[in-house]
N, C-alpha and C positions, 0 to 999 in steps of 0.2 A: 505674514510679514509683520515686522513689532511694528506696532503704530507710533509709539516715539521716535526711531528709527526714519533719518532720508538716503535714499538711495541715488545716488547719481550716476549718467552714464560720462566716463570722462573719454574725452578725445587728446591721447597723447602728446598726437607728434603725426607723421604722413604715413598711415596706416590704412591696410585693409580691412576691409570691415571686421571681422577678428579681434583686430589688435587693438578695439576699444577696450574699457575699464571700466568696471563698476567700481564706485566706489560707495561706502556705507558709514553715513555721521549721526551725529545730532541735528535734531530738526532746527531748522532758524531760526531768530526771534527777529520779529518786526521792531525797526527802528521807529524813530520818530516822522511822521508821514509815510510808513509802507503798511505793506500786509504780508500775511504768509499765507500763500495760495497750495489747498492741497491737489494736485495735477490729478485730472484723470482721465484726460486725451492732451496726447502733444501729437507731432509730423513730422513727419519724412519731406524735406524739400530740395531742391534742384541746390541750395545753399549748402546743407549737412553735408550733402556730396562732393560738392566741390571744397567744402574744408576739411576734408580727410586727405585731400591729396593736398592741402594746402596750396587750393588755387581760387579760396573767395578773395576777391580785388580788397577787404578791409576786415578781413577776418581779425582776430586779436589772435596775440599769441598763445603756441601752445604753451601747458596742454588747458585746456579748458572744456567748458561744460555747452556740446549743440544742445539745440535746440531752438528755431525762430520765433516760434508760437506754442499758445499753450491754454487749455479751458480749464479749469477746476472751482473748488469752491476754497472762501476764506476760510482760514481756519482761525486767526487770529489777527485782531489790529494793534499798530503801533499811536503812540500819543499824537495825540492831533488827528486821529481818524476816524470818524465816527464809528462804533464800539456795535452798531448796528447794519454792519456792512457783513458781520462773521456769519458764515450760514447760504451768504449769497454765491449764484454760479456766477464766477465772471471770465470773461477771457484777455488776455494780453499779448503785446505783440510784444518780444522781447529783444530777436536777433541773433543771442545765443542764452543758455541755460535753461531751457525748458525738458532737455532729457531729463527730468527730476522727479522725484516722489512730492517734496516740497520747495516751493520757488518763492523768494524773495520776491516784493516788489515796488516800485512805489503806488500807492493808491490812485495816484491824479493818472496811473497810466492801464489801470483793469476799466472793461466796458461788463456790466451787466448781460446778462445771457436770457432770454427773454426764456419765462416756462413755459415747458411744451416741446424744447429742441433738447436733444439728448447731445451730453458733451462729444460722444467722438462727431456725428453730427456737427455741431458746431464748430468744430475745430477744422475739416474740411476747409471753412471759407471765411478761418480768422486773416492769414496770411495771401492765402489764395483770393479769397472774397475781397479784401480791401486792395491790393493788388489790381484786379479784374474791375472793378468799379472805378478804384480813382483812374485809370487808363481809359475807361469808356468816357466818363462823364467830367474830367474834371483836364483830361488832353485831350481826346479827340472830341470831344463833346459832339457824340453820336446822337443822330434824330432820327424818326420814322420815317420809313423810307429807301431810308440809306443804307448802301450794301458793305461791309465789310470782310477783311481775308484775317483769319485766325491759325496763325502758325501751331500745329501740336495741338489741335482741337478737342483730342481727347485727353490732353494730361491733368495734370492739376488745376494750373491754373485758365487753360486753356476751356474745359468744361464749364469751367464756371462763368467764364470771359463768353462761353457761347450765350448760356443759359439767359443772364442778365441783356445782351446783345438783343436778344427775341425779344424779349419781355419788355424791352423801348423801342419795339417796332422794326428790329432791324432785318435784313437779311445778311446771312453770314453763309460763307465760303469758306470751309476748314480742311488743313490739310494733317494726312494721317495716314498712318500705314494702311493697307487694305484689307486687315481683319476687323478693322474699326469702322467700317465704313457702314456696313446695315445700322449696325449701333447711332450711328451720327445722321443718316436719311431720317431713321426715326424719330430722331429730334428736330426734324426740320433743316439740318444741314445739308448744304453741296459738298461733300467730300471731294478731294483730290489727294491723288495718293505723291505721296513727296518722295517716294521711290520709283514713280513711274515715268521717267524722262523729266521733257521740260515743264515743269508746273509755270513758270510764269504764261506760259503761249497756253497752257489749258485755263488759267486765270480769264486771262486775255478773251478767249473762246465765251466763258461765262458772264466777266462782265467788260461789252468792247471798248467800254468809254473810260473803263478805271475803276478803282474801288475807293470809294471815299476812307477808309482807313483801315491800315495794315496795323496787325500786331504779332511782332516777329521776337522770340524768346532765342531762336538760332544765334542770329550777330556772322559775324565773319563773312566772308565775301560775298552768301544770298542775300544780305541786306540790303546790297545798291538792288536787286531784281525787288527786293518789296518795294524800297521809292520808286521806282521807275514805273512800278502797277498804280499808283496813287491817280486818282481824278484829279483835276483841278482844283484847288481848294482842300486836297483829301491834307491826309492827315497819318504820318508812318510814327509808331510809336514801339521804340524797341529797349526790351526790357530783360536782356539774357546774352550769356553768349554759349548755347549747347553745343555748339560746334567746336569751339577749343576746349571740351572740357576737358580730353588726354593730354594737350599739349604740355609740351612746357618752358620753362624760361620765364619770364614775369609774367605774375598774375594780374598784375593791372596794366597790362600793353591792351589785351582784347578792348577793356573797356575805355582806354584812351584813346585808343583807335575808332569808337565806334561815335563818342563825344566829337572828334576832329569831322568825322563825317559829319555828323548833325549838326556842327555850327557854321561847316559850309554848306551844306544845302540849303538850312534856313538862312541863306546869306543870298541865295538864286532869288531873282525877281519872276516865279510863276506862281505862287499864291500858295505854294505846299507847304508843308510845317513838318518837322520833325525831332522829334524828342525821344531820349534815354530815360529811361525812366526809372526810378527806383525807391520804393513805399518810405526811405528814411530821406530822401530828398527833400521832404517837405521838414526836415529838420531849420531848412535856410528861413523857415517862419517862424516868430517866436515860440517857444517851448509852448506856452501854455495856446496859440495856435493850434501850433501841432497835433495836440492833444483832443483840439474840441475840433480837428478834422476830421483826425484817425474815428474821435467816439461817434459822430454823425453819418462818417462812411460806413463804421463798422456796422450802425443802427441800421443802417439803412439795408444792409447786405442782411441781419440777421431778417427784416420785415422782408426781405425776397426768397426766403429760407423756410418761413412762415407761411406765408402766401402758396409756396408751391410753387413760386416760380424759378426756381435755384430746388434742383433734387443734389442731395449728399451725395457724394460718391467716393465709397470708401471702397479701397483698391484691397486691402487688407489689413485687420487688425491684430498688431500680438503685445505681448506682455513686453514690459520697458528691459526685462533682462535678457531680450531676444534683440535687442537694437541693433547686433550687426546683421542677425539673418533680413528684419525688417531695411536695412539700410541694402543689402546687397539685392533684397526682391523690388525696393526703387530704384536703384540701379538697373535693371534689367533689362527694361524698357518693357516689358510683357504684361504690364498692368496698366489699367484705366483708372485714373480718379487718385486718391490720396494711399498713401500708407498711415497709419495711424497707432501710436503705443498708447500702452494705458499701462497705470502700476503694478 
């Protein structure tokens, strides 16, 4: 591939995986405060998915460049950047345009990538990891002791949401189909299979008093069954709507619907809390907030990446000109852990 040369993968219009586009420019130039980050692990997320059918609740229009996340190194800085930043692994949270060979960005928004962790590695639990962290530690604000229910225990961000869940002492209850289930004992999980009848009455069964905090990526009507599992004081934290992902008709009815619920529950006088969650909500803090949340959570997930406490779990990795077979194998539901492109 000519190294002057950026490759992008472009998302038309409501297409199958197929009907994306490569396209092939000139590399960027860094403006004034960005860099030009050359990609060598991006992802496959529950978001890429749903904007191909054009049903993410604030996707931009088409046709444009997915991608939510993305790890590489600088290739070059813009004025006003320090000129010593080129050379370094860093990774960013973008939203969209990370399917790229090279990605614009601004500087104040790349985190350093500690040596030692290899990018597809890292990229696993740039989106996934900040995600799974700020919903432990900064909504349900999980202690030792305490037992929580993890919707999709073995998906993306669900793995990760376990991993971190242990590693502060917690016990977790995760639900997943039933080939995943030795895989999740092994880790110290209670599986229950969410194809096997009623999972809340086998929740219930496991823990009889409640689970101090659910986190459900589903949405749609199993969500009141996750409040209604909450202890006293617990804490329902929902961050998805997998359930309508075929529907159709507006894409942001699921999650206005799911917002209506959550500010009448937390409107009930029994001490339960519950929140919609989503990694750019914390935008309603000032930018430069924002910023030094995202890099503190992200730091904090790459030291649990480091540690051993957080294993990668790459589901599978292919080359960025394979991005619809990789978008159509996360789709499938028949893999654990991340899909992952590289250039």
């Amino acid at each position: 591939m000519n190294p002057e040369a950026c490759v992008e993968v472009v998302l038309p219009g409501k297409v199958e995986p197929e009907g994306l586009r490569l396209w092939r420019g000139a590399v960027p130039v860094a403006g004034r405060g960005e860099v030009v980050v050359r990609m060598e692990a991006t992802g496959v997320s529950f978001a890429e998915q749903q904007m191909r059918r054009g049903r993410y609740y604030d996707q931009p229009p088409f046709p444009f460049v997915p991608g939510y996340d993305m790890v590489g190194t600088v290739l070059s800085t813009g004025e006003g950047v320090d000129p010593a930043l080129t050379g370094t692994r860093v990774a960013a949270l973008l939203k969209v345009g990370g399917w790229a060979t090279h990605v614009r960005v601004e500087a104040a928004d790349v985190v350093p990538v500690p040596d030692g962790i290899a990018a597809a590695e890292a990229e696993t639990v740039v989106v996934n990891g900040i995600t799974a962290w700020q919903m432990l530690h900064r909504k349900a604000r999980v202690r030792a002791g305490q037992t929580v229910l993890v919707h999709g225990a073995n998906g993306g961000v669900g793995s990760v949401l376990v991993q971190l869940a242990q590693a502060a002492g917690v016990r977790v209850i995760g639900t997943a189909s039933a080939r995943h289930h030795d895989a999740l004992r092994e880790r110290g999980v209670t599986p229950v299979d969410y194809r096997g009848g009623d999972v809340p009455a086998r929740v219930r069964e496991l823990a009889p008093a409640g689970v101090d905090a659910v986190f459900d990526h589903v949405g749609g009507r199993g969500v009141a069954d996750s409040w209604h599992l909450l202890a006293p004081g617990g804490t329902l934290v929902a961050y998805g709507s997998a359930s309508t992902r075929d529907d159709t008709g507006s894409k942001q009815w699921p999650v206005l619907k799911l917002l209506v619920r959550v500010t009448l529950w937390n409107a009930l006088p029994n001490g339960r809390h519950a929140y919609f969650f989503n990694v750019w909500g914390g935008r309603a803090l000032s930018k430069n907030r924002f910023r030094a949340r995202l890099r503190a959570d992200l730091t904090q997930v790459f030291g649990a990446l480091r540690r051993g406490e957080v294993t990668p779990r790459i589901a599978a990795q292919l080359p960025l000109a394979d991005a619809a077979e990789a978008l159509r194998l996360a789709e499938s539901g028949t893999v654990a852990g991340k899909v992952v492109l590289t250039p």
